[in-house]
Phi, psi and omega in degrees: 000219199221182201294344206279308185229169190223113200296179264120126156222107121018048187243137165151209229263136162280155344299303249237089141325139163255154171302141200293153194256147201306348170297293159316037202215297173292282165330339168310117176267310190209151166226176188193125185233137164240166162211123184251174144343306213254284192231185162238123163242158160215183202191135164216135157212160199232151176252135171234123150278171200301307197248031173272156180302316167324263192318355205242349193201317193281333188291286197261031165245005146093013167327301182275019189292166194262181189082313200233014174258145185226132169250115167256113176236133141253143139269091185288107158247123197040048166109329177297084189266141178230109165300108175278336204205128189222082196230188187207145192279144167279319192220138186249151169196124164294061191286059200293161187218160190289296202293135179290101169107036152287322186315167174204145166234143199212121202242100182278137176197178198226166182280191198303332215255342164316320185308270230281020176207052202241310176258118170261133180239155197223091195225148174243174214218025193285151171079058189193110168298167191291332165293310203282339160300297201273349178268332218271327184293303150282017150335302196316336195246025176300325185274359163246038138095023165246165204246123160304141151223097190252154194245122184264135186309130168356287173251131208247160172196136183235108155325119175284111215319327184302331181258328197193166177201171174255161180226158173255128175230061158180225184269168177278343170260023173270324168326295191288317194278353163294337190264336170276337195251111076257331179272350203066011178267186183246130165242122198210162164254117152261110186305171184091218327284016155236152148355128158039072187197118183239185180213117168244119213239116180253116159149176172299148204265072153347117156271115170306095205283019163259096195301199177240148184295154195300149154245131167309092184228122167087026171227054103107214190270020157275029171300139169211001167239143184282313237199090180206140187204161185216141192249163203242145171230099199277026117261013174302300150316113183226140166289139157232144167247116171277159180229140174208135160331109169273155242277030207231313201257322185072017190225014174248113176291121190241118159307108162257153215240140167248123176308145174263060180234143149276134202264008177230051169203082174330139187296144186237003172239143174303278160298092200273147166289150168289148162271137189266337200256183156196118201240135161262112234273118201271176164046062193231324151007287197251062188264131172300161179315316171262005164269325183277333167297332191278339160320295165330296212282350167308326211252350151278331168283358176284354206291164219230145160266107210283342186244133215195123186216129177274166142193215175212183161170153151262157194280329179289322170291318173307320193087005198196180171235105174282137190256136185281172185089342182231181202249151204210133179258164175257120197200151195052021149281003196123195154302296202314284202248003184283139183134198222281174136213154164268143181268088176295337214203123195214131135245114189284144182240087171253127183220142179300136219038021209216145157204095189242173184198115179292164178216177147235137170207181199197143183232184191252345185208177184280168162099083203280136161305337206217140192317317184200157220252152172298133185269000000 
């Protein structure tokens, strides 16, 4: 790569990958990471010739095989490592070409949490809240270095085993992010912050209030992004309405109105958009007093961002690596959209001499809250 960073790659057998050996080092074409909300992926590909170790002893010794390969990539910037991808490959593909040193080999794969969505299971769950469900589960996965951090929902509610129980009926991360979307959380694995090391992260999508360094467009030569623009959307926002039985009669449905505010997402716009939709909110009626408050409160933190901004920027101009999930400031779009966003979305672009990286980020209104942005 080129001086300011430097790639590091993991590769071999689950749990424990070895640093990769320099023929596969040397072969290294290209890497692609994305990291979202939701889940994680990457893509590697390597150039193979006829009479390389890939094609002649790593291939048909089951080195890439999909499933049982754990992929680890750092990035060191400026002295820093930073793990982007803690994964496991999924998809293997073989690309041969007529032109000499043309071949490819292409290693597709998803982060730690694909393990947990591998296996359907049937497990029951009595007497036991929803933390105590999702830490019993990732226990399993303690031996590939990942670490719970689970947040127990606003309103907890423990079934008595004599009346009722929960069942688990699938994989454990379709268990768990159905138990995340009844609360409004987020279920996510964050690689790091060492090596063959995750954070499987439970809880609200908490915006981390330590920004990142700003990014810069249209300021001459504190520019630090190639590319960035935004967009304004008057339907992103919606009223949602509950209907709940009232507690005197139990048969007349009384409309309750949700607020569109998340009470774990500061406002980062002076001026907020109004919600434009109005959605009614189904099957909520015979809801006990604490399944329709954790309900209410699932559907606030759902609340949508009307403001929603793409770009590109390189890592050697930046100086950093920007992380989805936290927070970034913004400066020389304008009045208008300049100030604080959240980072939904980073794809790392890595090529030999080359490190770029696209983002998506979003904000809930115009106008920045705050004077001037982190430089």
């Amino acid at each position: 790569m080129f001086d300011a960073v430097h790639l590091t790659l993991f590769i071999g057998p689950l749990p424990a990958p070895m640093l990769a050996p320099l023929p596969l080092t040397e072969a290294l074409q290209s890497v692609e990471v994305n990291s979202s909300k939701d889940r994680s992926g990457f893509q590697i590909k390597f150039t193979v010739g006829k009479n390389s170790p890939i094609q002649l002893a790593l291939l048909p010794a089951g080195f890439f095989d999909p499933i049982i390969t754990r992929v680890v990539l750092v990035a060191t910037v400026m002295g820093i490592p930073n793990v982007i991808m803690d994964g496991v490959v999924t998809r293997q593909e073989m690309q041969p070409s007529n032109e000499p040193g043309k071949s490819t080999l292409t290693l597709t794969g998803e982060d730690l949490s694909i393990l947990m969505d591998v296996v359907e299971l049937r497990v029951p769950y009595p007497a036991m809240s929803d933390a105590v469900r999702i830490n019993v589960i990732l226990a399993k996965y303690a031996m590939f270095g990942v670490v719970p951090v689970v947040i127990p929902p606003p309103v907890v509610s423990t079934d008595s085993p004599t009346d009722r129980f929960d069942t688990q009926d699938g994989t454990d991360r379709e268990y768990i992010k159905a138990l995340a979307a009844q609360s409004g959380y987020v279920f996510y694995l964050e690689p790091g912050p060492a090596p063959l090391q995750s954070i499987a992260y439970f809880g609200p999508d908490v915006r981390i209030p330590f920004p990142q360094s700003a990014l810069f467009v249209n300021s001459d030569a504190s520019t630090n992004v190639e590319s960035l623009n935004f967009s304004l959307d008057g339907l992103a926002k919606k009223q949602i309405i509950m209907f709940i039985y009232d507690p005197a009669t139990k048969k007349i449905p009384i409309p309750v109105p949700i607020p569109d505010l998340s009470p774990f997402h500061p406002p980062l716009g002076l001026r907020q958009t109004p919600p434009a939709k109005i959605k009614f909110a189904q099957n909520t009626t015979r809801l006990s007093t604490a399944e329709a408050a954790k309900r209410a409160f699932g559907y606030m933190l759902e609340s949508a961002d009307a403001i929603s901004g793409s770009g590109s920027l390189n890592v050697a101009t930046y100086g950093a690596i920007l992380r989805a999930r936290m927070l970034v400031g913004v400066s020389g779009a304008g009045f208008a959209y300049d100030g604080m966003y959240y980072v939904d979305s980073v794809t790392h672009n890595i090529k030999r001499g080359e490190y770029k990286q696209n983002f998506q980020l979003s904000r809930d209104g115009l106008i920045s809250q705050t004077p001037a942005v982190v430089p």
